[in-house]
C-alpha positions as CSV (number, residue, x, y, z in Angstrom):
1,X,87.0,194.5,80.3
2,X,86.4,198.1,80.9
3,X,86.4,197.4,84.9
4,X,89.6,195.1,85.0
5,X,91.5,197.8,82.9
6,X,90.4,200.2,85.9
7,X,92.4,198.7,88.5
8,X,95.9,198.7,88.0
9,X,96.5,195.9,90.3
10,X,94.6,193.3,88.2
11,X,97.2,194.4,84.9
12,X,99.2,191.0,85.1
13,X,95.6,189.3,85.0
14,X,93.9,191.4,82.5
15,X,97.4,191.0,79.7
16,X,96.7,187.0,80.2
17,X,93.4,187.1,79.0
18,X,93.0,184.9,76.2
19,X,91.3,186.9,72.6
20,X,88.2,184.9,72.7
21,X,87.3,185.7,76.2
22,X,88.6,189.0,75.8
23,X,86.0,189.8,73.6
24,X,83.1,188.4,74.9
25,X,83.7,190.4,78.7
26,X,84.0,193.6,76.3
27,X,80.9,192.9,74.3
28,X,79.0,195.9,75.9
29,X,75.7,194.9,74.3
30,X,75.8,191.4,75.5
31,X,72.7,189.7,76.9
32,X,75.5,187.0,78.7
33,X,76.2,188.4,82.6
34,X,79.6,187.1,83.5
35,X,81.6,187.2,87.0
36,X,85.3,187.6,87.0
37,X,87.3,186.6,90.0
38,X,90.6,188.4,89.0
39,X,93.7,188.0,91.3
40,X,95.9,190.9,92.3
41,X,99.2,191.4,90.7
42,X,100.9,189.5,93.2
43,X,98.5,186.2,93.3
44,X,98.7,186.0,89.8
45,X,102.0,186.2,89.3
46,X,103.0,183.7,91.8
47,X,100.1,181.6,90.1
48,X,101.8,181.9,86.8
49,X,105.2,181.0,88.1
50,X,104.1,176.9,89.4
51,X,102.6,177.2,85.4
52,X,105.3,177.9,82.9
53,X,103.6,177.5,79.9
54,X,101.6,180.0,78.4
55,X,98.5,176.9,77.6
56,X,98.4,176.3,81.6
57,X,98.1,180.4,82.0
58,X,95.4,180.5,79.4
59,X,93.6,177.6,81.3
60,X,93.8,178.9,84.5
61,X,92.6,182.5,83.1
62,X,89.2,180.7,82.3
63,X,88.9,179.1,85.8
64,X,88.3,182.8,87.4
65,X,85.3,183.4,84.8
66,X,81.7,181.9,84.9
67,X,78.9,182.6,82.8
68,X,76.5,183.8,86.1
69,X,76.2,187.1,88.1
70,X,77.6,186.3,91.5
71,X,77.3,188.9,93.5
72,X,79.4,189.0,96.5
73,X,77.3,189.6,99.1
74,X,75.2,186.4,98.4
75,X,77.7,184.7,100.0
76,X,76.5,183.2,103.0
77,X,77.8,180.1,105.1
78,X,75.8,177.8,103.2
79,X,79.3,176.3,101.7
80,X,77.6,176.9,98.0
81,X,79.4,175.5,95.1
82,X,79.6,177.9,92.0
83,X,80.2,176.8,88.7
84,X,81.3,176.1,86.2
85,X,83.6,178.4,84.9
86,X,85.1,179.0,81.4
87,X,87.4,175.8,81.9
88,X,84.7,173.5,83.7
89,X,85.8,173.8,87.1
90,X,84.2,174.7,90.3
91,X,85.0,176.0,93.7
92,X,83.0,176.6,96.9
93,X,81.8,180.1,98.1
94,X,81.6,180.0,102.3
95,X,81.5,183.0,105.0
96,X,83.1,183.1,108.0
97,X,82.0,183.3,111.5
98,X,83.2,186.7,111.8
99,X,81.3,187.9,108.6
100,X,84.8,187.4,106.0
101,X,83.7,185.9,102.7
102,X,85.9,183.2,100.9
103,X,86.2,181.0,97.9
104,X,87.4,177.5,98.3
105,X,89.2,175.6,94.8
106,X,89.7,172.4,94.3
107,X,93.0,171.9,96.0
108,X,91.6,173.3,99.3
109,X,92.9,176.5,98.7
110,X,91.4,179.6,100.5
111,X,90.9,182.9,98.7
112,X,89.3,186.0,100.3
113,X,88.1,189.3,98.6
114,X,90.4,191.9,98.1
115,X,87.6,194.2,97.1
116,X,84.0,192.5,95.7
117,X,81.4,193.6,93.8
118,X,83.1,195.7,90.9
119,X,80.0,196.3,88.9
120,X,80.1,196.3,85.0
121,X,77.6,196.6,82.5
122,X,77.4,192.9,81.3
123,X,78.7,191.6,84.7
124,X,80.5,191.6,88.1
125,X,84.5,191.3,89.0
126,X,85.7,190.3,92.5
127,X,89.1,191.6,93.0
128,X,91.1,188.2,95.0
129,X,93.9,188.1,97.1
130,X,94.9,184.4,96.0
131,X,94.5,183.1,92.5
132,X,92.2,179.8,92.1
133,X,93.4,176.6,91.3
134,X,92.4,173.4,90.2
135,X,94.2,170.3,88.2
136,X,93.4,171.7,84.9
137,X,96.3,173.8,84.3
138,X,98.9,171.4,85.7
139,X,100.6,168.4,85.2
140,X,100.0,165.4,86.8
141,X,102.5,165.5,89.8
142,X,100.5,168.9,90.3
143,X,96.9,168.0,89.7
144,X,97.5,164.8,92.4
145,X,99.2,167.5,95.1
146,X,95.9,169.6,94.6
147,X,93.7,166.3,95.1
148,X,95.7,165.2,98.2
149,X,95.0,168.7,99.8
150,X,91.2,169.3,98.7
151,X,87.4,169.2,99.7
152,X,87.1,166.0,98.3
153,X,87.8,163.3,101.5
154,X,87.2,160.7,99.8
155,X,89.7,161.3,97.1
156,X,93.2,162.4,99.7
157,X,94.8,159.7,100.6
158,X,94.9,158.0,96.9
159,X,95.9,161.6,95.8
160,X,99.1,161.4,97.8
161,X,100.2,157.7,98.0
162,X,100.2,158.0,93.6
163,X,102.2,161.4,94.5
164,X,104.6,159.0,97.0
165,X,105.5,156.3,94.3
166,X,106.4,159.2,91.7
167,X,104.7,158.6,88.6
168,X,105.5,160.2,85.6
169,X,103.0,161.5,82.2
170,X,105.8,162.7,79.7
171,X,104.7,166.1,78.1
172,X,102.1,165.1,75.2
173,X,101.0,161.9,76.8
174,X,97.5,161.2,76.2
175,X,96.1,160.0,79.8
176,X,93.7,158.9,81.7
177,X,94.5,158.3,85.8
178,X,92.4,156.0,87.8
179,X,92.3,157.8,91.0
180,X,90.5,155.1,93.9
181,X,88.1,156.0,96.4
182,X,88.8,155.9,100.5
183,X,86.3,152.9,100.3
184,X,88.1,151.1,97.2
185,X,91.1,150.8,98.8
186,X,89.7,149.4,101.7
187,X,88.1,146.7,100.0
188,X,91.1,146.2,98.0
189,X,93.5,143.1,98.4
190,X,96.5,144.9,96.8
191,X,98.2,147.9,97.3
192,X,101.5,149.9,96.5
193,X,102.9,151.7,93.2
194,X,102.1,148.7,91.1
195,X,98.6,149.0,92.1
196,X,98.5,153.0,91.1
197,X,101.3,152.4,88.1
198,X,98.4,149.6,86.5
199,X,95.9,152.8,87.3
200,X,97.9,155.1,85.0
201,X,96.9,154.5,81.1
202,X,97.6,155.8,77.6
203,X,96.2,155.8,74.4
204,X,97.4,155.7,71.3
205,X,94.2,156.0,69.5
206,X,91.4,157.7,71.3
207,X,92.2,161.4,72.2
208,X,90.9,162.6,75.8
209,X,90.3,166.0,75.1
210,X,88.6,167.1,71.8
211,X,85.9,168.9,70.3
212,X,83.1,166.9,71.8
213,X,84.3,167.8,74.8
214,X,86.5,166.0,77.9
215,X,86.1,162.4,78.3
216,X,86.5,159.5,76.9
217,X,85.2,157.7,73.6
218,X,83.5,154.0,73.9
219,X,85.9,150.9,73.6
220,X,89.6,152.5,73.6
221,X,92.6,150.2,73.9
222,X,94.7,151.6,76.9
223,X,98.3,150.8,77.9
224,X,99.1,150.7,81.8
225,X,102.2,151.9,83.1
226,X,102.5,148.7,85.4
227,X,105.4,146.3,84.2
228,X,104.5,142.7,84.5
229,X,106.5,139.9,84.8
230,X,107.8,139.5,81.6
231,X,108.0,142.5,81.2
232,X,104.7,143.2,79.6
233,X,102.5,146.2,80.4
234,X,98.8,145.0,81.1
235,X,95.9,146.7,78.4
236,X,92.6,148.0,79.2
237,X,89.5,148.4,77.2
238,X,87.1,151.1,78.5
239,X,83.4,150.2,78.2
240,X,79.8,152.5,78.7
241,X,77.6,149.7,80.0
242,X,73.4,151.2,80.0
243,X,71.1,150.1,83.0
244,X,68.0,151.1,84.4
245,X,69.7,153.3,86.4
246,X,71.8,155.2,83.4
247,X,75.0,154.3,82.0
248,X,78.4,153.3,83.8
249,X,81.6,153.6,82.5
250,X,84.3,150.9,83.1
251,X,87.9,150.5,82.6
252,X,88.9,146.8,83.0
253,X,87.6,146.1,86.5
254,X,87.6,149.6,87.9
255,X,84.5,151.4,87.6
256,X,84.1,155.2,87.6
257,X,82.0,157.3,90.1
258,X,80.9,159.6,87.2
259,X,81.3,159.8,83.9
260,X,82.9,163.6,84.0
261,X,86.8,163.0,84.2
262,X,88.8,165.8,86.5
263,X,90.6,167.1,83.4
264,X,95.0,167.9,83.6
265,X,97.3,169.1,81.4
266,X,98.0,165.8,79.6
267,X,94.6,164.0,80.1
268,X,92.3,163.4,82.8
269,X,91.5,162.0,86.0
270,X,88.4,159.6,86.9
271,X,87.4,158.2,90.1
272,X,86.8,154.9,90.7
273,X,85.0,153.0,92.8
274,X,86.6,149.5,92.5
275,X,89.8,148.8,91.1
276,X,92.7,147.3,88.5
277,X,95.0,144.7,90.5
278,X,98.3,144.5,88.3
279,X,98.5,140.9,87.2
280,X,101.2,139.1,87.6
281,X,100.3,135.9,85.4
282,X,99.6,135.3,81.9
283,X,96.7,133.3,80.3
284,X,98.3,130.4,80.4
285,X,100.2,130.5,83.8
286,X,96.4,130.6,85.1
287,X,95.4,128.0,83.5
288,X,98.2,125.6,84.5
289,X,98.0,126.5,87.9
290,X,94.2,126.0,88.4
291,X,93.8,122.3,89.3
292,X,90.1,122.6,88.0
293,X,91.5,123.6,84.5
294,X,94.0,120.8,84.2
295,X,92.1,118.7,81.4
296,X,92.1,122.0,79.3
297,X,95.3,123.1,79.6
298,X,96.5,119.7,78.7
299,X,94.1,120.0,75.5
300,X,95.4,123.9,74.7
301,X,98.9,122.4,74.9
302,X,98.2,119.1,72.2
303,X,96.0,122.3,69.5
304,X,98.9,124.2,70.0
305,X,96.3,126.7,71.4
306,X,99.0,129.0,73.5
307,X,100.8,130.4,69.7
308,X,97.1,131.4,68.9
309,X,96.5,133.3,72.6
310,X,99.8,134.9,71.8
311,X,99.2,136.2,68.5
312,X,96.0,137.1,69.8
313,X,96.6,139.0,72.6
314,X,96.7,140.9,74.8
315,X,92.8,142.0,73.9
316,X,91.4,138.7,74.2
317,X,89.1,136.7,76.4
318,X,89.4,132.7,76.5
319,X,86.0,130.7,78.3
320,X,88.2,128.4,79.9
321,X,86.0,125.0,80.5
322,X,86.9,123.0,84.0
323,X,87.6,119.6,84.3
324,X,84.3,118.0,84.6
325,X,82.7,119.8,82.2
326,X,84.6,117.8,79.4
327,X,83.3,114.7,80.9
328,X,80.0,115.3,79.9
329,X,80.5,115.9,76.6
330,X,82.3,112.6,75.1
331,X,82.3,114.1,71.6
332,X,84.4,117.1,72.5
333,X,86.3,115.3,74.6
334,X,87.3,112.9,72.0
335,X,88.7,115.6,70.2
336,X,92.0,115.8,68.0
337,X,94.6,118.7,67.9
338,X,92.6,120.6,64.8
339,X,89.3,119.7,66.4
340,X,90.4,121.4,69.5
341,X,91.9,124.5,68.1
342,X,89.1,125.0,66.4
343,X,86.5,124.4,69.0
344,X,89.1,126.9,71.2
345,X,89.0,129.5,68.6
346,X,85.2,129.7,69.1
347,X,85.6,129.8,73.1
348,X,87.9,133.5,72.8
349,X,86.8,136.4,72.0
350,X,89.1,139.2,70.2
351,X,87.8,142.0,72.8
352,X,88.2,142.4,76.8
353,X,84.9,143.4,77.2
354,X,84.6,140.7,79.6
355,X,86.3,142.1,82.6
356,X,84.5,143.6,85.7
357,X,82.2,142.3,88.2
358,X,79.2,139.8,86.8
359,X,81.5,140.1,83.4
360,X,80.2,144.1,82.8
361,X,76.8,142.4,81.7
362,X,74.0,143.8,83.2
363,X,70.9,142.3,84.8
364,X,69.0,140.6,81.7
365,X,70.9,141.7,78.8
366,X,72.5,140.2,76.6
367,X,76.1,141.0,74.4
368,X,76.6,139.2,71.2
369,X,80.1,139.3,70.1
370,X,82.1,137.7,67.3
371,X,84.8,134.3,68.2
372,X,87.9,134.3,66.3
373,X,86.5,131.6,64.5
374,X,83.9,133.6,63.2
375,X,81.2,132.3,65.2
376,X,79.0,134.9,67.1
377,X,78.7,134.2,70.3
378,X,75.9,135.2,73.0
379,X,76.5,136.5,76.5
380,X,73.4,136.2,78.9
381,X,73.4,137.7,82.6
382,X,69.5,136.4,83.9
383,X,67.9,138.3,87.0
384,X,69.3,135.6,89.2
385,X,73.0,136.6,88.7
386,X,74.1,133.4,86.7
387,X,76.0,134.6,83.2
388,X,75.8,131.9,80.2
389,X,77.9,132.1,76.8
390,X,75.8,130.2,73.9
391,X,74.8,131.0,70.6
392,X,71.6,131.4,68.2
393,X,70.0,127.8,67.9
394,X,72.3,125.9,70.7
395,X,70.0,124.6,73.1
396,X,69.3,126.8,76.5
397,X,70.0,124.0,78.7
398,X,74.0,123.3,76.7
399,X,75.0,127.3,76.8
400,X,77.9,127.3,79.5
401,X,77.8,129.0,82.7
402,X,80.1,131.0,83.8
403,X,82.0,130.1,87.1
404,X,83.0,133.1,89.5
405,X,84.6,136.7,88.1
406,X,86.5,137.0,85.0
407,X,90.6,136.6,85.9
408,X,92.7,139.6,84.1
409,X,96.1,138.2,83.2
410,X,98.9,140.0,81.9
411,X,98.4,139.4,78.4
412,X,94.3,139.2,78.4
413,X,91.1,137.5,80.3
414,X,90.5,134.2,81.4
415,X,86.7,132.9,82.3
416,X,85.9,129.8,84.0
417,X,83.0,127.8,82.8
418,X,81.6,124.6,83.3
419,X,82.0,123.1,80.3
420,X,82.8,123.3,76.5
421,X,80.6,124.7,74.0
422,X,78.4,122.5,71.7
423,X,81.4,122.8,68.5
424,X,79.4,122.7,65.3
425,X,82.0,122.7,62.5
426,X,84.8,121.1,64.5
């Protein structure tokens, strides 16, 4: 603190410093080395002016200090990344051909040393001639602006067609952004604001940031922004799915690159590698119009099934058998109206964990979760890639199989399978 207070022309810098931080750069007995890349008067006030909040100030205060001695003449043209800083941010330290040293943020924003190498006893401050930025201290609008414009490639051109369809996080909102890849969108069949809109989801019951850290918690209910027809708005569960090859983290059918979010003001930002098409049917509407799932709509229609979906949903998966499957089972088939609802209650499942690619099952594992009738059911992905829905003391050879990827609707999940389960207490 003692070195910042030195040069007049880091004063607007050195009055934002926040009391906590304040006193560990003063603690003069400190085993901690710090580096403190402090903007001029003039970059930090014109910093502070995009802010205008004194939470986004204190935020980007802590993304000039890291916990490191960084000296400046380390810096070579090794493009090294440094990090992370007091807020969890990084930015990349490069020289020049011509010998001039630089820091590079996260929106691609250059900052060269006004003067380096301010020695202190517990650390080092570089004095800047731009202040550092990154989406942490800014709104959405801002954080995307930054993306569209930084070192990350793979991250621009999402970055600026969410900018383009002007989306909108009111103050307070608890977010988290699904930002796609370069090679998602490629791969993807959809595009446009309804595709970014159904990327964009809040939650009223899982906070993003807290004192575990940023991220998010396992199984959250989210809300997209995307309107369907109807004028429903689509919901999302978020899932950590372990492997041999560590854990995933999935939000519907999008699946994250990492499991470290790019925090903003009001939530964060993951990328994903796949993504959310908006829906634009319900549960039923797929049903009807699958030829192959004719004999079960027609049986959902005589239970009265469709006022259970609806009072069940929208977090709800249905195994929806196709038409030849009910041939080879005469005593379902024979069924009444309270048979049927019944044996329909114990094919859906209160929870859209069955969403993504292969279901979000992994290679031999199995999920055991609870019907709406009560009974538990058994997911089973073997090493050949086939998925089967059963349950303890059915017969292997009668579980169900389940035919292609799971179908999100508007209003939850519909799953093919081949045929009905065995109903025990129908």
């Amino acid at each position: 603190m003692d070195r910042l207070r030195s040069d007049p022309d880091l004063s607007s810098f050195t009055a934002d410093i926040p009391s906590d931080l304040r006193a560990q750069l003063s603690a003069s007995n400190s085993r901690e080395r710090y580096t403190v890349f402090a903007p001029t008067n003039t970059a930090w006030t014109a910093a502070k002016r995009e802010i205008g909040d004194s939470q986004g100030v204190t935020d980007l205060v802590r993304q000039h200090v890291q916990d490191s001695l960084i000296c400046g003449q380390s810096i070579d043209n090794q493009n090294r990344l440094l990090g992370p800083s007091k807020a969890n941010t990084y930015v990349y330290a490069n020289q020049q051909h011509d010998g001039m040293r630089f820091l590079e943020d996260s929106c691609g924003g250059r900052a060269h040393f006004a003067q380096m190498d301010m020695m202190a006893g517990n650390g080092v401050v570089h004095k800047l001639s731009r202040a550092l930025q990154s989406p942490t201290s800014m709104n959405l609008k801002g954080a995307l602006n930054c993306l569209a414009n930084g070192p990350d490639k793979d991250l621009n051109q999402a970055a600026r067609e969410m900018v383009s369809c002007g989306i909108d996080i009111r103050s307070g909102d608890n977010a988290v952004v699904l930002l796609p890849t370069t090679e998602a969108l490629r791969k993807s069949l959809t595009s446009g604001c309804n595709l970014y809109q159904n990327h964009v989801l809040t939650s009223t019951d899982c906070k993003m940031k807290n004192v575990y850290g940023i991220g998010t918690p396992q199984e959250c209910l989210y809300t997209s922004q995307y309107t369907a027809p109807g004028g429903r708005h689509p919901t999302f569960t978020n899932q950590y799915i372990r492997s041999r090859d560590g854990s995933t983290l999935h939000f519907g059918k999008a699946e994250t690159t990492s499991l470290k979010p790019i925090p903003f003001r009001e939530g964060v930002i993951f990328t994903v590698k796949s993504i959310n098409p908006p829906p634009t049917r319900t549960m039923m509407e797929i049903v009807r119009e699958n030829p192959d799932l004719s004999t079960t709509y027609e049986k959902m229609q005589r239970a009265g099934f469709p006022t259970i979906l609806s009072q069940k949903s929208p977090n709800v998966v249905f195994f929806a058998p196709q038409n030849h499957g009910w041939k080879t089972r005469d005593k379902e088939n024979a069924y009444g109206p309270g048979q049927l609802r019944n044996l329909f209650e114990m094919q859906t499942i209160p929870h859209q964990l069955i969403t993504g690619k292969d279901g979000n099952v992994d290679s031999e594992t199995i999920q055991e979760m609870q019907s709406i009738s009560g009974v538990y059911l058994k997911i089973k992905r073997t090493l050949d890639g086939n998925t089967f829905i059963g349950y303890d003391g059915m017969h292997p050879d009668l579980w169900a199989l389940a035919i292609g990827d799971p179908i999100v609707a508007s209003d939850g999940i519909v799953q093919v399978v081949d045929w009905p389960l065995i109903c025990n207490n129908c």
